[in-house]
C-alpha positions in Angstrom: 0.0 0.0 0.0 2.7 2.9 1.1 5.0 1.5 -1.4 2.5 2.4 -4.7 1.5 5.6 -2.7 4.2 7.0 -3.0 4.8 5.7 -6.6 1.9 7.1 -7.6 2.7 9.9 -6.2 6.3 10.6 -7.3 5.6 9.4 -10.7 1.6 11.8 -10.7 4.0 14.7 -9.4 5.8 15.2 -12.8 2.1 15.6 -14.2 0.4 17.9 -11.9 -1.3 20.8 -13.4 1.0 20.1 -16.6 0.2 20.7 -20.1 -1.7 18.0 -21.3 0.4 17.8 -24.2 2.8 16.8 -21.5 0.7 14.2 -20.5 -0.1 13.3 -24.0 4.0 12.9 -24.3 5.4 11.0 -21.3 2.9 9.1 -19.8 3.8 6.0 -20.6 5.5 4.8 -17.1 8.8 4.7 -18.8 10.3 7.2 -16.4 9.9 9.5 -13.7 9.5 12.6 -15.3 10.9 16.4 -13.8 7.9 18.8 -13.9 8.4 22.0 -15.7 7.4 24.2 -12.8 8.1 22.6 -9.6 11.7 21.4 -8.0 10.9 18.1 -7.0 13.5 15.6 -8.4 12.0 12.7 -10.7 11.6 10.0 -8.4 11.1 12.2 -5.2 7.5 11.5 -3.3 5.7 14.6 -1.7 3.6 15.8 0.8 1.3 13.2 0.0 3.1 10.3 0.9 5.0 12.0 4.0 1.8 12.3 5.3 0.5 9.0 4.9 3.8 8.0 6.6 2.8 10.4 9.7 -0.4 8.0 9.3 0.7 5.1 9.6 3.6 5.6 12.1 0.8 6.5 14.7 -0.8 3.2 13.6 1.9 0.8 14.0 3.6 2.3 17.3 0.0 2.1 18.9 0.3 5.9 20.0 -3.2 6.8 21.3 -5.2 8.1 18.2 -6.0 11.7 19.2 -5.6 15.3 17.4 -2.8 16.0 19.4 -0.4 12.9 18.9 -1.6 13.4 14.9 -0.7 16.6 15.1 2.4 16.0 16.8 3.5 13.3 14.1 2.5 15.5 10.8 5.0 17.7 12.4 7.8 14.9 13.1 7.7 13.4 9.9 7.5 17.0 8.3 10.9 18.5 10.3 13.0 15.2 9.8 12.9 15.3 6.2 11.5 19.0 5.2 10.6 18.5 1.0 8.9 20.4 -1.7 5.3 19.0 -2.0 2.9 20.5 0.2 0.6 23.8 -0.6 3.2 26.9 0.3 1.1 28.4 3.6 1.0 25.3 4.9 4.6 24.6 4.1 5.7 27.7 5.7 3.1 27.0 8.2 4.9 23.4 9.1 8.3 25.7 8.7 7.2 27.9 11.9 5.5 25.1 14.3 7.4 23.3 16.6 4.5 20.9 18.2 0.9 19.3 17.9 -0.4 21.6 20.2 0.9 24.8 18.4 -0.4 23.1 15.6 -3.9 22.7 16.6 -3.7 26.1 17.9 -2.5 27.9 15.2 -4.0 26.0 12.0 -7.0 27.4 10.1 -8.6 23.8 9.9 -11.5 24.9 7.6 -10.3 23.2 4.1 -12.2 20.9 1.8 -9.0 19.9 -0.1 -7.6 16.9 -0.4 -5.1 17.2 2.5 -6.6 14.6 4.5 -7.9 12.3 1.9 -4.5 11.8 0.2 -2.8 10.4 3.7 -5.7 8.3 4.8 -5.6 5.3 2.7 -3.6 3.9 5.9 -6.9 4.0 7.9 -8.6 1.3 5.9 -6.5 -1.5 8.1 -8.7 -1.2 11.1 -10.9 -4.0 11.7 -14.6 -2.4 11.0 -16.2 0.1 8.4 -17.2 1.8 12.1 -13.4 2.0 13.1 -12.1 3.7 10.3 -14.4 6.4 9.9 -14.1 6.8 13.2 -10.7 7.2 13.2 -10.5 8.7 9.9 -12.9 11.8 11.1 -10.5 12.8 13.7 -7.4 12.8 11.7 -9.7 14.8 9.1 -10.7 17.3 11.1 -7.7 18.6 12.5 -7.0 20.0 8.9 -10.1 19.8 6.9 -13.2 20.4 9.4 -15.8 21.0 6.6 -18.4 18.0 5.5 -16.6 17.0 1.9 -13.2 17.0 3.7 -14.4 14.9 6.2 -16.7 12.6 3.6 -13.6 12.7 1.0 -11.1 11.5 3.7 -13.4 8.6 5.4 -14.4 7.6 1.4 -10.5 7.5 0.4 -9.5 5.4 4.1 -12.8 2.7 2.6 -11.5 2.2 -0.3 -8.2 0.4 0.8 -10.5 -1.5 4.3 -13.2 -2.6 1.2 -9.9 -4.4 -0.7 -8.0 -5.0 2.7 -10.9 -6.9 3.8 -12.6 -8.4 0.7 -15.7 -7.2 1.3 -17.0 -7.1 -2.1 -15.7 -7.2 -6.0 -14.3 -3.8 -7.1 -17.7 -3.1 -9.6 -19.2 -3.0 -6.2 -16.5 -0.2 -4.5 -19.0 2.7 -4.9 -22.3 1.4 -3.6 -20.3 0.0 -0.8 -18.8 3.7 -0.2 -22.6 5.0 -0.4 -23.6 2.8 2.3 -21.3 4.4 4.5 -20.5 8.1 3.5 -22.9 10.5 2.3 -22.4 11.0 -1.7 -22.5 10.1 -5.2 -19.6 7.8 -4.8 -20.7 5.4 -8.2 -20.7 8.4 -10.7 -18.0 8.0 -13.2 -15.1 10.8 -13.2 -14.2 12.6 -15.9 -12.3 15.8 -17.3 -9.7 17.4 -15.8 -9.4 17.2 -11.5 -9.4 19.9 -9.0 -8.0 20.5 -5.9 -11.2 19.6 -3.7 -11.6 16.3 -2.0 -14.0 15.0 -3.0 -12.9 15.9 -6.9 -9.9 13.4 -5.9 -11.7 11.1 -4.9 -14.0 10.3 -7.4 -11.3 10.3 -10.1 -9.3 7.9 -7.7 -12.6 5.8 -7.2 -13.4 5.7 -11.3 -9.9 4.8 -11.6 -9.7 1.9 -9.6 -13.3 0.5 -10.3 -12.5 0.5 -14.3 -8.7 -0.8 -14.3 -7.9 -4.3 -13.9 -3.6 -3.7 -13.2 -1.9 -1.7 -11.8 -0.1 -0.1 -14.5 -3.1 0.8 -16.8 -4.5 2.7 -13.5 -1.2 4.8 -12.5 -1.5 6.0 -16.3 -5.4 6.3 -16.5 -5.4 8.6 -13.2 -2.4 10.9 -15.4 -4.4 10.9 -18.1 -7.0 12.7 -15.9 -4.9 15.7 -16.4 -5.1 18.1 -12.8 -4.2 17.3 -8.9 -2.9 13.8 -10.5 -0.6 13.3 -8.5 -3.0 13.1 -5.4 -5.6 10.6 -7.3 -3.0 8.7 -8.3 -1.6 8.3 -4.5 -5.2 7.4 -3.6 -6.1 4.9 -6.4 -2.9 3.4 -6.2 -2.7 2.7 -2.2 -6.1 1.0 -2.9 -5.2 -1.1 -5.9 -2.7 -2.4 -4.2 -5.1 -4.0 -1.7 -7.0 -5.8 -4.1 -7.0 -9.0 -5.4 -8.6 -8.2 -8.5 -5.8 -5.8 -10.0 -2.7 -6.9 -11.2 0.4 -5.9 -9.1 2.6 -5.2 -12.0 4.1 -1.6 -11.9 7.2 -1.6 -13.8 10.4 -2.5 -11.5 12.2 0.6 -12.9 9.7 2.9 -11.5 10.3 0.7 -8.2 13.9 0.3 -8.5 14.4 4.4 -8.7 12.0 5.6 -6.2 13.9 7.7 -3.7 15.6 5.7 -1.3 16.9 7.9 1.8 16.0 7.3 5.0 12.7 7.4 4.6 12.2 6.1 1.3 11.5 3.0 -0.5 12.9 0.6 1.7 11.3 2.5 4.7 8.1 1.9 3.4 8.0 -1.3 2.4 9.1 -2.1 6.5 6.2 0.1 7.2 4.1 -0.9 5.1 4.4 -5.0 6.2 4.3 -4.1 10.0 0.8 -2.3 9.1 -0.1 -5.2 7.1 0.5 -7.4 10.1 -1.7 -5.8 12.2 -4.9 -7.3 10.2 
């Protein structure tokens, strides 16, 4: 799961908000490309993954799930390994805060971005559809307190407990999210994708419902042109839960993910001590 995350999102981050003549060009999964704006190095995850990572750390050290120790942790993994990525207020935000509770103090938590739908995919491995909205509503709200960023969060931390769990075939993901989370989770995406939630969502759902490997997904949710980098990080974490899509990413896309301290071989340990926990 953290593992194509962050592929997904490394590999969507040379295609965010990019020309779709750009996306016409390279996406073919033959490289990570560099974007023509940003600074992020091919290969390099974003804010996306690092906070999934804050995510799942709380998860498999058992820290008591409250704003605070979330709060606390978006900080950590922020300030061990600062990187490009995030929205710039909220970068120079993290730049400025030293702890949860200056965060929760000083954050304007009002947002119906995607913030807290592109780390929750790590949610999904509690035991109950109860649990992880649960959960998932808590870690939403200390950035995203508004009803779509809530409803996009608890949607994108379903979609990997649906696969996770095999509670259905992936035709079925969207009326199983519309049993649970107030929304029109079964209409089918299209055109370009905004920055909202619940826009990243669906694309991310349409994705993953109409793709049967891995590799025709990562390029179907480029080829959505927009915040790809973010539906890609959530359609990917939930692909790779399922037994119905093909796990074949090309190796060179695994092979030159970064590797640092907290890169790839960081999160595939993550990743299997999360896994054990089902």
């Amino acid at each position: 799961m953290l593992l194509e995350l962050a592929i997904g999102d490394a590999y969507g981050a040379g295609f965010e908000f990019a020309d779709p003549q750009i996306i016409k060009e390279h996406n073919n999964l033959s490289k990570y490309i560099q974007h023509p704006r940003h600074k992020i190095q091919p290969g390099c995850y974003t804010d996306d993954t690092q906070m999934s990572l804050a995510i799942a750390e709380t998860i498999v050290f058992q820290q008591p799930w409250t704003a605070e120790n979330l709060a606390n942790k978006f900080v950590e993994v922020f300030k061990r390994d600062p990187r490009e990525g995030y929205a710039g207020r909220f970068y120079q935000f993290l730049q400025k805060i030293e702890t949860g509770q200056q965060f929760l103090e000083q954050i304007i938590g009002t947002s119906d971005k995607s913030g807290a739908a592109m780390r929750a995919a790590p949610i999904g491995i509690f035991s109950t559809p109860q649990k992880v909205i649960q959960n998932c509503k808590i870690q939403a709200a200390i950035t995203h307190n508004t009803p779509d960023g809530i409803n996009a969060a608890c949607a994108a931390a379903l979609m990997s407990h649906y696969f996770l769990y095999n509670l259905g075939e992936k035709k079925d993901l969207g009326k199983f999210l519309e049993t649970h989370i107030a929304g029109n989770w079964t209409e089918t995406w299209q055109g370009e994708v905004d920055t909202k939630g619940i826009s990243c969502v669906k694309a991310a759902i349409t994705a993953v419902m109409r793709n049967n490997n891995m590799s025709e997904l990562l390029k179907d949710c480029i080829n959505f042109t927009g915040d790809v980098d973010t539906v890609a990080a959530i359609a990917l974490a939930a692909g790779a839960c399922s037994q119905e899509i093909e796990q074949n990413l090309p190796q060179h896309l695994i092979t030159n993910l970064e590797n640092k301290t907290y890169g790839k071989d960081y999160l595939i340990n993550l990743n299997q001590q999360l896994l054990n926990l089902l």
